[in-house]
C-alpha positions as CSV (number, residue, x, y, z in Angstrom):
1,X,18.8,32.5,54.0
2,X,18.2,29.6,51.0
3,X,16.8,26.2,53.1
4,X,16.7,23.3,50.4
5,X,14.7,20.4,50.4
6,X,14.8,17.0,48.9
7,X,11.4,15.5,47.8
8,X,11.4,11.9,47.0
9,X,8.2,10.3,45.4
10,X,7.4,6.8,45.4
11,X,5.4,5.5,43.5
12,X,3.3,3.2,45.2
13,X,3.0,0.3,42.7
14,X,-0.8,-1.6,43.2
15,X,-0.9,-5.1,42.9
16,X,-2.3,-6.5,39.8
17,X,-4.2,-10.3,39.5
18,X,-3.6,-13.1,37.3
19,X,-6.4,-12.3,35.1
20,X,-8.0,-9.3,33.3
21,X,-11.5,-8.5,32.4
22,X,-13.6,-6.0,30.5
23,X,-17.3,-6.0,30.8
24,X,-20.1,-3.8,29.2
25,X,-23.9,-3.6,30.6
26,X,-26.2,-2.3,29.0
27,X,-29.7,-1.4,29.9
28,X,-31.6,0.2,26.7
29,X,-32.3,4.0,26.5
30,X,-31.2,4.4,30.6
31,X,-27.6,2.9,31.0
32,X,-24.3,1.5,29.9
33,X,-21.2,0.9,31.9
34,X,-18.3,-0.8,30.7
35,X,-15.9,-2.0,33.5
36,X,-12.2,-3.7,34.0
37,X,-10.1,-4.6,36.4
38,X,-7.9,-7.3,37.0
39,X,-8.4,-10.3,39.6
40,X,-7.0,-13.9,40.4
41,X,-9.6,-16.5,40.9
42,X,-9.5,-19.3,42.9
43,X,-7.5,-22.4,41.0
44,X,-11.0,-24.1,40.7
45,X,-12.5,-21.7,39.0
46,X,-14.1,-21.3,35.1
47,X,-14.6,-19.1,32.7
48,X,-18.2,-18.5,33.8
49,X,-17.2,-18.9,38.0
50,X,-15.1,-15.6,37.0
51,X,-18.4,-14.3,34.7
52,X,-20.8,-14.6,37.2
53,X,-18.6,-13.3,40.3
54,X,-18.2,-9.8,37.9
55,X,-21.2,-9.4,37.0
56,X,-22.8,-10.1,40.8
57,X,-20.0,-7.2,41.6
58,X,-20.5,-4.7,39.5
59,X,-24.5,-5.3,40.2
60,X,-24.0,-5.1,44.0
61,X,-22.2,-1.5,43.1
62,X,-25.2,-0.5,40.7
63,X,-28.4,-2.5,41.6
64,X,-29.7,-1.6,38.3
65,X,-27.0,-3.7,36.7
66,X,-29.1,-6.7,38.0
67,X,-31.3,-6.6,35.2
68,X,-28.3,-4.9,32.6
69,X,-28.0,-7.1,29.1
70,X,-23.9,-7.9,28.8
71,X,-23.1,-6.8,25.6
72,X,-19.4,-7.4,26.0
73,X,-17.2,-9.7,28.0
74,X,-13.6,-10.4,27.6
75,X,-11.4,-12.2,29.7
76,X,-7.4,-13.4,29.7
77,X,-4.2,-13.8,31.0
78,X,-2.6,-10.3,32.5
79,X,0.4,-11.6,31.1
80,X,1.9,-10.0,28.0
């Protein structure tokens, strides 16, 4: 007896934000993360609204971070 089967995959496709940012902290000799995502910030928003919001984030995921130098930011339009 031969019993085919049809698999189907769909790719679930994950919604992507206006914006995209990289960010590196760095904490001498103990720890260095670099980070991205993407994100789309409220319309009243700056550059350094969007800073601060990432870097409080990724410091309320690693309390350490808190006290991390940033020794690389980069953000822009996630359009190409």
């Amino acid at each position: 007896m031969s019993v085919q089967t049809e698999q189907t995959t769909e790719t679930a496709v994950r919604p992507q934000g206006s914006h995209h940012w990289v960010m590196t902290l760095d904490l001498p000799g103990r720890l260095s993360v670099t980070a991205t995502n993407t994100f789309t910030p409220p319309p009243d928003w700056t550059r350094e609204d969007a800073y601060t919001a990432i870097r409080n984030e990724l410091a309320r995921s690693n309390p350490d971070l808190a006290r991390a130098n940033v020794t690389f930011f980069a953000l822009g339009s996630n359009q190409l």
